[in-house]
N, C-alpha and C positions, 0 to 999 in steps of 0.2 A: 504494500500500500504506500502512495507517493506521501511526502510529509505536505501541509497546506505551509506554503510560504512565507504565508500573513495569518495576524489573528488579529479579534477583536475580544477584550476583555475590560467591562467597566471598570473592575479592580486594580488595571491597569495603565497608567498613564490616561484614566478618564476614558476609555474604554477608544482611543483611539486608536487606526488599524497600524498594528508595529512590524518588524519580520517576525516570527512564529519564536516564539523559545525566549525571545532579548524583550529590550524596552524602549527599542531604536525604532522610530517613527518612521516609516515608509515616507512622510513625507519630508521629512531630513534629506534621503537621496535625492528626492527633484528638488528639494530648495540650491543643493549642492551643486548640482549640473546646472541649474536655473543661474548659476549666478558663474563665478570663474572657476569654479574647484572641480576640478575631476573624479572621475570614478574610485580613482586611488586615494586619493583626497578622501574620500568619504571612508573607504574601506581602513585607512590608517586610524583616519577618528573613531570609527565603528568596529573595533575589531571581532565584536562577537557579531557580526553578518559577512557570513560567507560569500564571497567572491560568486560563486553561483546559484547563493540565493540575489544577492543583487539582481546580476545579469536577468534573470528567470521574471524579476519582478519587472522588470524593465520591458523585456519580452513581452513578456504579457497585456502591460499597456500599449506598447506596439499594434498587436495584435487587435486588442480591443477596438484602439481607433482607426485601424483598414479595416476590420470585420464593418461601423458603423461607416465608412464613405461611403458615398455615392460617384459612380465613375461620372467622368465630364461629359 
């Protein structure tokens, strides 16, 4: 069984969605990237999110916004 990436626990940093297992905000990564710090950047500040739980979470919102385009 695949582990879930993210979780959401209100007991948790206000039940906001983090990687699965830590207390590192999924939105920490896109503030990261959103501004000048790269993926390493985050991964040095973050060291309890693995390199391929990043990646995965990244993917996924990828995915999420070409599943919703509409082609031109």
């Amino acid at each position: 069984m695949e582990r879930a990436l993210v979780s959401r626990d209100p007991e948790i940093m206000s039940g906001a969605l983090c990687f699965s297992g830590t207390r590192v905000l999924v939105q920490s990564l896109f503030d990261y990237l959103e501004g000048s710090s790269t993926l390493e950047d985050f991964l040095d500040d973050f060291p309890s999110v693995s390199r391929e739980s990043a990646v995965a979470v990244l993917e996924q919102a990828r995915e999420h916004i070409f599943a919703d385009a509409t082609p031109p």
